[in-house]
C-alpha angles and dihedrals in degrees: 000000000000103000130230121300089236092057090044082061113049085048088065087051082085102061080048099061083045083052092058098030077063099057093043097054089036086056092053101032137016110193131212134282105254089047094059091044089054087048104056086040085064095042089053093053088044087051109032085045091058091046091049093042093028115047111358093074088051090062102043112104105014110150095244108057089165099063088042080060097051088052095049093044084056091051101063096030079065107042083051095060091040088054090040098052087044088061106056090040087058086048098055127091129022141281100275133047118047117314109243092170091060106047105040081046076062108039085055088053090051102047092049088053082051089058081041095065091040091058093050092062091073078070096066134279091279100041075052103048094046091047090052090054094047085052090052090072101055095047086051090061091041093057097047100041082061081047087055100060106033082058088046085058095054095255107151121257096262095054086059098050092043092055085048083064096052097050095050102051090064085071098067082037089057101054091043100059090042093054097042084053096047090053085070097051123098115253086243101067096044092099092058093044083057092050089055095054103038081065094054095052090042085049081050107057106037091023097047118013099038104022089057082045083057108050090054084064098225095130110152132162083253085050093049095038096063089062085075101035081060087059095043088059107053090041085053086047098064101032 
């Protein structure tokens, strides 16, 4: 049974409280490269783990493989344009001044891991709740990396913290928005809608998490290493 929007909701409260956590401790304190790197390497196991224990078994055989493939195909259609949009907002504007790019590059990430949440809840409550936690943390890099450069830029600490809030409301707002939607669904769509988005957490995870470690070039056997140790963890988790 998919539990209520409300609690939906509340539950995302949580990757909301990660989000400005992130942008607090961004605005004190940037660490170094291999530990973010270490650090996303562990966040894609976490998330990449809850998407292979928690939803992929709820999809497999199921009577219509064709239309699982559709969903999945949107998933990642879409997760490619939204990629693809955060980027060239990033890109945009100069080095100076507040960087609108970014952040609204951010906001749209964020709010699409909100309808995300929303989504793994047609799994079950619990599918729901591990895959909300997994999504904390990468709103938690999200926020502070837009932490990180408006710091960079000279804006005041509480500028930072207070854009770390507004990024992270759109989180709750997000799932709320996907589960409200998805009341309206019929039950016999509801497969597809978890392929879907089964693919955006998987684009998440290797597109986005590992793919930007990567391009730092921090990789080490200890950087490498904590993508399985995230996976460790959440197949720990549900043993």
């Amino acid at each position: 049974m998919v539990p209520s929007t409300i609690l939906i909701t509340l539950y995302a409260l949580i990757p909301m409280f990660m989000a400005i956590l992130g942008s607090v401790i961004a605005s004190f304190y940037i660490p170094k490269g291999k530990v973010v790197s270490s650090l996303q390497h562990f966040v894609a196991g976490i998330v990449i783990g809850a998407v292979a224990i928690e939803l992929i078994p709820k999809i497999l055989g199921h009577d219509s493989p064709w239309t699982i493939g559709f969903g999945f195909v949107i998933g990642v259609v879409v997760m490619l344009l939204v990629h693809e949009l955060a980027h060239f907002l990033a890109k945009r504007g100069g080095e100076r001044g507040m960087p609108y790019g970014l952040l609204i590059g951010g906001g749209i990430d964020l709010l699409l891991d909100g309808i995300l949440i929303g989504i793994s809840f047609l799994a079950g409550k619990e599918s729901g709740i591990v895959i909300a936690l997994s999504l904390s943390l990468c709103a938690f890099f999200v926020s502070a990396t837009a932490s990180t450069t408006l710091g960079k830029r000279q804006f005041s600490k509480a500028t930072q913290i207070l854009t770390g809030v507004f990024l992270g409301v759109l989180l709750p707002l997000g799932a709320f928005l996907g589960s409200a939607i998805l009341t309206q669904f019929p039950n016999s769509i509801l497969i597809e809608t978890l392929a879907f988005g089964v693919a955006a957490l998987l684009f998440l995870g290797i597109e986005e998490l590992l793919a930007e470690s990567h391009e730092e070039h921090h990789d080490t056997l200890w950087v490498s290493a904590a993508f399985f140790l995230g996976f460790l963890v959440i197949l720990l988790f549900r043993l």
